[in-house]
C-alpha positions as CSV (number, residue, x, y, z in Angstrom):
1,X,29.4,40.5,135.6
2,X,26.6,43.0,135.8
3,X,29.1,45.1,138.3
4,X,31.7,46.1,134.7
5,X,29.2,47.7,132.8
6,X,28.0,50.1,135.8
7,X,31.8,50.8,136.5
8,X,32.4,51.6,133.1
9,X,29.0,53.7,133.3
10,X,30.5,55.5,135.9
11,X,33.7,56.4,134.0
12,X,32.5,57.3,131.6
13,X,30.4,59.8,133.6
14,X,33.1,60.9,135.4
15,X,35.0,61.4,132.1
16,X,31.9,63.5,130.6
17,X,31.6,65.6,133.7
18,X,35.6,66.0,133.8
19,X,35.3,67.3,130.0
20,X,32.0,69.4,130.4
21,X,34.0,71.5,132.8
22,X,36.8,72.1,131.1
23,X,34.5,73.5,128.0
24,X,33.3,75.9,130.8
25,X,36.2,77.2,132.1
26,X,37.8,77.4,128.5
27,X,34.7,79.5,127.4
28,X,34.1,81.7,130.6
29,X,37.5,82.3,131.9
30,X,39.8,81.3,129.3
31,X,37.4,83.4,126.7
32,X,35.6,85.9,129.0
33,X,32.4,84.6,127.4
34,X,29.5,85.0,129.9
35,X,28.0,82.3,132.2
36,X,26.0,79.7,131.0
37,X,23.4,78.8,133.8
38,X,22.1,76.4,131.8
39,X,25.3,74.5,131.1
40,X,26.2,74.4,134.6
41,X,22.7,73.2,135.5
42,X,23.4,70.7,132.9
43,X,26.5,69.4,134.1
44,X,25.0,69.2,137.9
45,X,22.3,66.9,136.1
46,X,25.3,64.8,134.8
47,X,26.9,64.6,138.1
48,X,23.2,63.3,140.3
49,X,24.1,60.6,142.1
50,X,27.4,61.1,142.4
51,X,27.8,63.0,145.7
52,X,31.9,63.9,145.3
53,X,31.1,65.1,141.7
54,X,28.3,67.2,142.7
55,X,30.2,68.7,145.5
56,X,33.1,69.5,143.2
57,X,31.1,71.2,140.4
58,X,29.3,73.8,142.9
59,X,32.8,74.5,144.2
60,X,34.2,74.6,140.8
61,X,31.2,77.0,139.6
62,X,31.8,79.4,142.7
63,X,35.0,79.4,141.7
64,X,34.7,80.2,138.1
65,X,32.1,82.8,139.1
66,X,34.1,84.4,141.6
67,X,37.2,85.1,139.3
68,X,34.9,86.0,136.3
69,X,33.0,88.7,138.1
70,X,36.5,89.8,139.1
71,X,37.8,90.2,136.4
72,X,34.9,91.9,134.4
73,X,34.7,94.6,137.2
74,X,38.6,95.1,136.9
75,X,39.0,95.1,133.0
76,X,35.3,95.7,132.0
77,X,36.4,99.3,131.2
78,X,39.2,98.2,128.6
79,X,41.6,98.9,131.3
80,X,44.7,96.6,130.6
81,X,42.9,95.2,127.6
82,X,46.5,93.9,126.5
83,X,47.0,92.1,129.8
84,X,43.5,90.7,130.0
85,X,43.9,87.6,127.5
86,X,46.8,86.6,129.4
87,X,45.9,86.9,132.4
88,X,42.2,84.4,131.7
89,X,44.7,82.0,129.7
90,X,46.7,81.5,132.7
91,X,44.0,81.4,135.2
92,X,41.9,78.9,132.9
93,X,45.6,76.6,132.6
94,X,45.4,76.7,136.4
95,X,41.7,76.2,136.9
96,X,42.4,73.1,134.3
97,X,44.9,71.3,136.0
98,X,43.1,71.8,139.4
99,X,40.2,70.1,137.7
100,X,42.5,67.0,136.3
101,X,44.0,66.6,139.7
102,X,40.7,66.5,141.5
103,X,39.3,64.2,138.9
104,X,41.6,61.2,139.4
105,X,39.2,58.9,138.0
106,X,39.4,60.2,134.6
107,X,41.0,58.4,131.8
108,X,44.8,58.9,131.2
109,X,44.1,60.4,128.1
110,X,41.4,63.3,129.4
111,X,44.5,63.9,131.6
112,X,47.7,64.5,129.1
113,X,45.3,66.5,126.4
């Protein structure tokens, strides 16, 4: 009986890591706002222990990164300034639904919202 609670202990986890990083890529793709260190320092502190987890949120932060720094170098010079929203909406939708589909432990309603 002492094996439910730690497997609800990890889904819940799973579900807080799954959520943390969608705030992030909402805020630093989907809203160009700049990186948060410490948010992604805290969400790798969420993830200890959990080896898969941990893996996925460095890949997810390179990621995230990556196409950030992109697009600031591209746009950062109001060039296309009407294009811009769109185009960190979309990649944000993608990023999202990458995340859900590599988080197949999360709760069925983390995955419809």
């Amino acid at each position: 009986m002492a094996h439910e609670p730690a497997q609800g202990d990890m889904q819940s986890a799973r579900d807080a890591i799954t959520e943390r990083t969608l705030r992030l890529v909402d805020r630093q793709i989907g809203h160009g706002e700049l990186p948060s260190p410490a948010e992604w320092q805290e969400l790798r502190d969420l993830a200890s222990g959990h080896e898969e987890s941990l893996r996925l949120v460095a890949e997810l932060q390179s990621v995230v990164e990556r196409f950030d720094a992109q697009l600031r170098v591209k746009f950062g010079a109001g060039g296309g300034a009407v294009e811009l929203p769109r185009l960190r909406e979309g990649l944000a939708t993608l990023i999202r639904e990458i995340v859900r589909k590599r988080a197949p432990a999360a709760s069925a309603g983390a995955q419809t919202q």
